[in-house]
C-alpha positions as a LaTeX table, in Angstrom:
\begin{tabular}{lrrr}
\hline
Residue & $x$ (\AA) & $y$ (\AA) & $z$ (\AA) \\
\hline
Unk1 & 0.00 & 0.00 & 0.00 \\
Unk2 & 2.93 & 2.22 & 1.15 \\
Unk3 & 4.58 & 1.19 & $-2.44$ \\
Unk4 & 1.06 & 2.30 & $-3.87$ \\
Unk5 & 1.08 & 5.98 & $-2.16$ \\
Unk6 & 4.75 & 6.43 & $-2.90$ \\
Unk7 & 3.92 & 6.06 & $-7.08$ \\
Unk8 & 1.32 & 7.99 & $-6.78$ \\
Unk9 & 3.21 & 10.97 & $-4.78$ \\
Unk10 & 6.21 & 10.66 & $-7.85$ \\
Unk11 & 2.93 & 10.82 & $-10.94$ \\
Unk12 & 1.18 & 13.64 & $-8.93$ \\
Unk13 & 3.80 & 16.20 & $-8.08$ \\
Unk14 & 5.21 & 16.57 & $-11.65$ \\
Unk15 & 1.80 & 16.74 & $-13.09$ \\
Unk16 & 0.53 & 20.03 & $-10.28$ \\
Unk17 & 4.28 & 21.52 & $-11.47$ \\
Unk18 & 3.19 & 21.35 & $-14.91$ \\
Unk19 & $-0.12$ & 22.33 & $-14.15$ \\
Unk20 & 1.08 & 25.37 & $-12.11$ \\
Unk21 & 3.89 & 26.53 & $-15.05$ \\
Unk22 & 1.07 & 26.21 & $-17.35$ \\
Unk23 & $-1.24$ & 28.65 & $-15.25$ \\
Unk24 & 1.33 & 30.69 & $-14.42$ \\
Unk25 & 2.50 & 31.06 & $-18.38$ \\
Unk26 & $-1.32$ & 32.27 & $-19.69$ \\
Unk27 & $-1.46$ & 34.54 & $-16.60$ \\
Unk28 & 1.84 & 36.27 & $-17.70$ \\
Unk29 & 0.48 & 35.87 & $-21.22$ \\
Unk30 & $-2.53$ & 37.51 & $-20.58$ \\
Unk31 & $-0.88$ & 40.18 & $-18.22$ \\
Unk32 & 1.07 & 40.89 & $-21.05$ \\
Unk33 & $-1.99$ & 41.46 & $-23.86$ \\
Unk34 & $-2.14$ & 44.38 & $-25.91$ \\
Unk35 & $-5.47$ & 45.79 & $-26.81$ \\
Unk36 & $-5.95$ & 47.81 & $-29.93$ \\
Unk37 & $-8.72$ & 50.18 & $-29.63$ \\
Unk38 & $-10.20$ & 53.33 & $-32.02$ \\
Unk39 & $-9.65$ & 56.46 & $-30.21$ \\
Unk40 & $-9.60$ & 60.49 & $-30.82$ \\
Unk41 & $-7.72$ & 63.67 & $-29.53$ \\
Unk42 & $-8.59$ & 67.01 & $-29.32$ \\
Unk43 & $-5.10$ & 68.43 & $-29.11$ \\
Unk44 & $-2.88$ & 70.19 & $-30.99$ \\
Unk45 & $-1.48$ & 68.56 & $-34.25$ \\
Unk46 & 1.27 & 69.05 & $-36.12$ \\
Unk47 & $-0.73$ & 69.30 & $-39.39$ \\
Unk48 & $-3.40$ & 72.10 & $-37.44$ \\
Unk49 & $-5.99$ & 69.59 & $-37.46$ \\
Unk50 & $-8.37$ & 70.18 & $-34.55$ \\
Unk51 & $-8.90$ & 66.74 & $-34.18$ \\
Unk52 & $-6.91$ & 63.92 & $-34.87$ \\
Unk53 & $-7.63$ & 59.86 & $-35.43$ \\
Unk54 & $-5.82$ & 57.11 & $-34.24$ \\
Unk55 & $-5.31$ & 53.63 & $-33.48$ \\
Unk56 & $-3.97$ & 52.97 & $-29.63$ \\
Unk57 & $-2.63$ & 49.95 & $-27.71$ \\
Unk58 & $-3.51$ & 49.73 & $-24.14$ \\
Unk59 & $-2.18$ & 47.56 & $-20.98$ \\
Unk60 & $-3.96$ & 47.90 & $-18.27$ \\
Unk61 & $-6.31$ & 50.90 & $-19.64$ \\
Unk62 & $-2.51$ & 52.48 & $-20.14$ \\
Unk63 & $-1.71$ & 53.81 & $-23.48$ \\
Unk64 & 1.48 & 52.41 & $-24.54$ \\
Unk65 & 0.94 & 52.49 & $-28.36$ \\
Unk66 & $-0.59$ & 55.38 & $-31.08$ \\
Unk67 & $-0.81$ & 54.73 & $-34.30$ \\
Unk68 & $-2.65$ & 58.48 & $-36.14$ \\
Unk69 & $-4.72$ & 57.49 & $-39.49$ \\
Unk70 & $-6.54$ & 59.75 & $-41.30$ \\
Unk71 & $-10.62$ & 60.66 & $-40.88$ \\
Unk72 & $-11.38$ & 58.49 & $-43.81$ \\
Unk73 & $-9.68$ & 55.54 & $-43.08$ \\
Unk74 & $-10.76$ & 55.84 & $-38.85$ \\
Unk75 & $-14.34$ & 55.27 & $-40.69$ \\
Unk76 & $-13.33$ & 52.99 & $-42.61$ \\
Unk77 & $-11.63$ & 50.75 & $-39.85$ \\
Unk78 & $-14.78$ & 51.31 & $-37.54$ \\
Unk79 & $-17.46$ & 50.19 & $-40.23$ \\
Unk80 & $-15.23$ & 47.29 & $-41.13$ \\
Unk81 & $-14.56$ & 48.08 & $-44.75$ \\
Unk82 & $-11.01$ & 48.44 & $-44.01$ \\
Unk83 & $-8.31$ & 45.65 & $-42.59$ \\
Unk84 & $-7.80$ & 47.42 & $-38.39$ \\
Unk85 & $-5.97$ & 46.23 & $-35.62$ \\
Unk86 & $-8.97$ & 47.79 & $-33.32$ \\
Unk87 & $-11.62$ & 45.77 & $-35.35$ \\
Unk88 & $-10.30$ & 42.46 & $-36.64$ \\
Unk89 & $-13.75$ & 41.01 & $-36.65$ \\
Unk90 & $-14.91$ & 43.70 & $-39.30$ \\
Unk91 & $-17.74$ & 44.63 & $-36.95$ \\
Unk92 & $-19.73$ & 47.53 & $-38.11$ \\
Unk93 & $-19.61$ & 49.91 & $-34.84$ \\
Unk94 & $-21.60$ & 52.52 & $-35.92$ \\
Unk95 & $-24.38$ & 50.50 & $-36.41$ \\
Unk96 & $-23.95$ & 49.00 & $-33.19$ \\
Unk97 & $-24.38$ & 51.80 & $-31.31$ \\
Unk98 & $-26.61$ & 53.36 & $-33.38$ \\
Unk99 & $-24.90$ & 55.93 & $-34.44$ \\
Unk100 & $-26.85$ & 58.60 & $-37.00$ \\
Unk101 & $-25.54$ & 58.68 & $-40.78$ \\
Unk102 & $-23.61$ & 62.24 & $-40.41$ \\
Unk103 & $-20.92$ & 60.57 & $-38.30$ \\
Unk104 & $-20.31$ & 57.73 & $-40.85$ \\
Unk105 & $-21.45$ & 58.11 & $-44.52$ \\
Unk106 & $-18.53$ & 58.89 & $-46.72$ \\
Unk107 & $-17.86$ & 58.91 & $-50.11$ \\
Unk108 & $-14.01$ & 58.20 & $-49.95$ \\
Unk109 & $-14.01$ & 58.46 & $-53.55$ \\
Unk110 & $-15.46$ & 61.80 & $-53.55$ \\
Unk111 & $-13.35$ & 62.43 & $-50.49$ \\
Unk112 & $-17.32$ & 63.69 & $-48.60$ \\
Unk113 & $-19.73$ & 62.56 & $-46.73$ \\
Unk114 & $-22.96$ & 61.38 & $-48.63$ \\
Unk115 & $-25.32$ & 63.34 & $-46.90$ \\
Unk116 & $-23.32$ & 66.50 & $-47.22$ \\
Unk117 & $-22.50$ & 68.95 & $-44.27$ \\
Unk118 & $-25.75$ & 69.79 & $-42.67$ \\
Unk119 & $-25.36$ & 67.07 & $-39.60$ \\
Unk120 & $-22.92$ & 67.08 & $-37.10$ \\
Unk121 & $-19.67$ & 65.11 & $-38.12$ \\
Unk122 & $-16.75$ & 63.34 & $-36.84$ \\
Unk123 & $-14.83$ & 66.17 & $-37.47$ \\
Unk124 & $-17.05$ & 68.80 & $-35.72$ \\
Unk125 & $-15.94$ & 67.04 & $-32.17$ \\
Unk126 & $-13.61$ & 69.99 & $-31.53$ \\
Unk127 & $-17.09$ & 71.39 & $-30.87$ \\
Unk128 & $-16.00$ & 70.04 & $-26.93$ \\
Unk129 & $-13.71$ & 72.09 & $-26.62$ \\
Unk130 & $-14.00$ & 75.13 & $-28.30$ \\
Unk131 & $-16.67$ & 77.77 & $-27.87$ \\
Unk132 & $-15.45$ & 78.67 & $-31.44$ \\
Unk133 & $-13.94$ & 77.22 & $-34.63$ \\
Unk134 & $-9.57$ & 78.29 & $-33.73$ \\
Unk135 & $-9.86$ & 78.37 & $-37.52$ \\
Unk136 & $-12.42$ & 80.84 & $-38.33$ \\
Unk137 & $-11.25$ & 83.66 & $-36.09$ \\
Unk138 & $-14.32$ & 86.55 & $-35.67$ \\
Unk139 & $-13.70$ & 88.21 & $-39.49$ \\
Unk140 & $-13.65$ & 85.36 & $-40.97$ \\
Unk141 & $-16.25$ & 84.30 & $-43.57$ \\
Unk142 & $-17.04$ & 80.74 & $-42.93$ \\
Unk143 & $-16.50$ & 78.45 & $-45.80$ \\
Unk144 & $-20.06$ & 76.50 & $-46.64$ \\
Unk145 & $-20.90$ & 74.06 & $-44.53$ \\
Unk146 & $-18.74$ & 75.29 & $-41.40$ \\
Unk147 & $-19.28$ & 74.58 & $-38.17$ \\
Unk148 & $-18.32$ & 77.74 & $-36.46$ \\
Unk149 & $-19.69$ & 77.85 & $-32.98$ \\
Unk150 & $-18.60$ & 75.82 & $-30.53$ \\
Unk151 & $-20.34$ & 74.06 & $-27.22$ \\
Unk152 & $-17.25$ & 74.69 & $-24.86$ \\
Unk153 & $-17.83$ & 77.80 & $-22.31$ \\
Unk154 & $-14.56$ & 79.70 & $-23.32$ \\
Unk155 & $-13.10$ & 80.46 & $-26.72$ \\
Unk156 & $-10.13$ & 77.79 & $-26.32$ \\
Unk157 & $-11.08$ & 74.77 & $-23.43$ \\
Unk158 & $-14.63$ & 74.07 & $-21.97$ \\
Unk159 & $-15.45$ & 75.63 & $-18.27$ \\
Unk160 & $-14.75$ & 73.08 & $-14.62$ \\
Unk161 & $-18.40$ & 71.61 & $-15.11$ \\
Unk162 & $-17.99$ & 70.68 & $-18.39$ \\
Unk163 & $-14.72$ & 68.72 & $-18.30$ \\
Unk164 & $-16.19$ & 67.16 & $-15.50$ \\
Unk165 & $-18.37$ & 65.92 & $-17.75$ \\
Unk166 & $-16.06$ & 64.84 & $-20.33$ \\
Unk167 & $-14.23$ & 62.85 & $-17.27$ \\
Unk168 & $-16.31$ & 60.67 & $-17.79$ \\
Unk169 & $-15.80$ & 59.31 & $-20.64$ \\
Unk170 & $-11.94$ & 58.21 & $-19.65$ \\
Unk171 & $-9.96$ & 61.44 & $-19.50$ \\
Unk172 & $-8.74$ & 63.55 & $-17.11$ \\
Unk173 & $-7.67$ & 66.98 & $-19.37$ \\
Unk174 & $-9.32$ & 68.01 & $-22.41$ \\
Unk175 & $-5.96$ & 66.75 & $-24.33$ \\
Unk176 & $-6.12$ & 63.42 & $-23.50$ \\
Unk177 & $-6.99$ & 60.22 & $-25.73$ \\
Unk178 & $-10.77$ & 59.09 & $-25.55$ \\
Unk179 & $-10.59$ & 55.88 & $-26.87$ \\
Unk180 & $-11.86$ & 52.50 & $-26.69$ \\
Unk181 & $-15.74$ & 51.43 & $-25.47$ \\
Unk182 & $-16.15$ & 55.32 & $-23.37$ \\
Unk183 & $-14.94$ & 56.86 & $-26.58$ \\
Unk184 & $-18.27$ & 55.09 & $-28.58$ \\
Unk185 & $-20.94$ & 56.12 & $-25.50$ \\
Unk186 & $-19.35$ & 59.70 & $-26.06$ \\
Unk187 & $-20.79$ & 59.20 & $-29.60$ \\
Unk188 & $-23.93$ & 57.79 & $-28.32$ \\
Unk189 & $-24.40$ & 60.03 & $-26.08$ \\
Unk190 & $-24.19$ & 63.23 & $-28.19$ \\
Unk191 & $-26.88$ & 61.85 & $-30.48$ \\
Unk192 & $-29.10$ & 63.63 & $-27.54$ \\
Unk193 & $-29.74$ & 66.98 & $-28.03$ \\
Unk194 & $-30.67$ & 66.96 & $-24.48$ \\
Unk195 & $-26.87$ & 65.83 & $-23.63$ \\
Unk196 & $-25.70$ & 68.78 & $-25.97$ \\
Unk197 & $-27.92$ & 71.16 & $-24.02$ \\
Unk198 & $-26.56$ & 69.96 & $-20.69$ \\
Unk199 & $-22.89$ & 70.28 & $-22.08$ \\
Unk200 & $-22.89$ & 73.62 & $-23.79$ \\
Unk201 & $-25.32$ & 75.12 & $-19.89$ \\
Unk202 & $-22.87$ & 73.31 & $-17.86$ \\
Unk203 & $-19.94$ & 76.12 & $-18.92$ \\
Unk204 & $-22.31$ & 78.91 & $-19.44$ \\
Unk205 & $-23.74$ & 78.46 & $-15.80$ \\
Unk206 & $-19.73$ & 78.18 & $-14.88$ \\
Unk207 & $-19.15$ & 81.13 & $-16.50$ \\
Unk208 & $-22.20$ & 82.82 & $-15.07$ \\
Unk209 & $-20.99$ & 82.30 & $-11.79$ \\
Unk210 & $-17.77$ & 83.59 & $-12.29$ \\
Unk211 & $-18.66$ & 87.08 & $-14.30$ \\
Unk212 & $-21.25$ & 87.72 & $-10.97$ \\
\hline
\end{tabular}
């Protein structure tokens, strides 16, 4: 019996060991996983843009990789039309969050969006943080189809309130990266007028406050 226990002992500690490296292997494996995810900034570029595209890697909700594509090809990626890193399963995001055509319909040919520019676009998000287009100054005459005022409470970065606001969605200064699943119910979110109301009061009260 003795004999018995004593095999058994010499099979079952090697197997646990392997058992145990093997664990321990897809944990580090897994600590180690890079997620790609779609993602937008609102700072300063050097080509002037007032907002830039991109492709991120994140560890641990850390950013540790930016890849910046153009407008085109970020709508591209996120309907699925286009080979992405952040959608490998060629899932069509807009339509699974219900996004409205303006964001999404583009002619790349054309280099336009189908429906024109009478709906808020992708490239209208600067709208967050300025209270004015940086590149239609007061004198200016807009060009057709410009988006010139702005939601935030000041000229050049949204009011306390409103950032406060935009914390939410994964950033901490109006510069940072909004990327990822918070970066899409941002999008949702401003479908509702209501939520554009709230954001564009929430600096004017701010600044209300202030000026008294």
């Amino acid at each position: 019996m003795k004999k018995n226990q004593f095999k058994y002992i010499l099979f079952a500690y090697p197997l646990i060991f392997i058992i145990m490296a093997s664990f321990l292997s897809f944990s580090s494996h897994k600590t180690n996983y890079v997620k790609y995810e779609f993602a937008f900034n609102l700072g300063a570029s050097y080509n002037t843009q007032l907002v830039s595209f991109s492709i991120v890697g994140t560890k641990d909700n850390q950013i540790i990789y930016k890849k910046n594509i153009s407008e085109s090809s970020f709508i591209r990626q996120i309907s699925g039309v286009e080979l992405s890193k952040a959608n490998p399963e060629k899932i069509n995001y807009f339509e699974k969050y219900e996004l409205t055509d303006c964001f999404y319909k583009y002619d790349s040919i054309k280099d336009i969006y189908v429906d024109g520019y009478n709906c808020f676009r992708l490239s209208d998000l600067w709208a967050l943080k300025y209270g004015r287009n940086p590149h239609c100054p007061g004198d200016c005459i807009p060009a057709e189809g410009m988006l010139v005022k702005g939601w935030a409470a000041q000229n050049f970065r949204p009011s306390w309130p409103q950032l406060q606001i935009l914390q939410q969605y994964g950033i901490i200064n109006i510069d940072d990266t909004f990327h990822g699943e918070k970066m899409f119910q941002l999008f949702s979110d401003m479908k509702d007028s209501n939520w554009i109301y709230t954001y564009a009061n929430a600096g004017k009260q701010k600044t209300n406050r202030v000026k008294g």
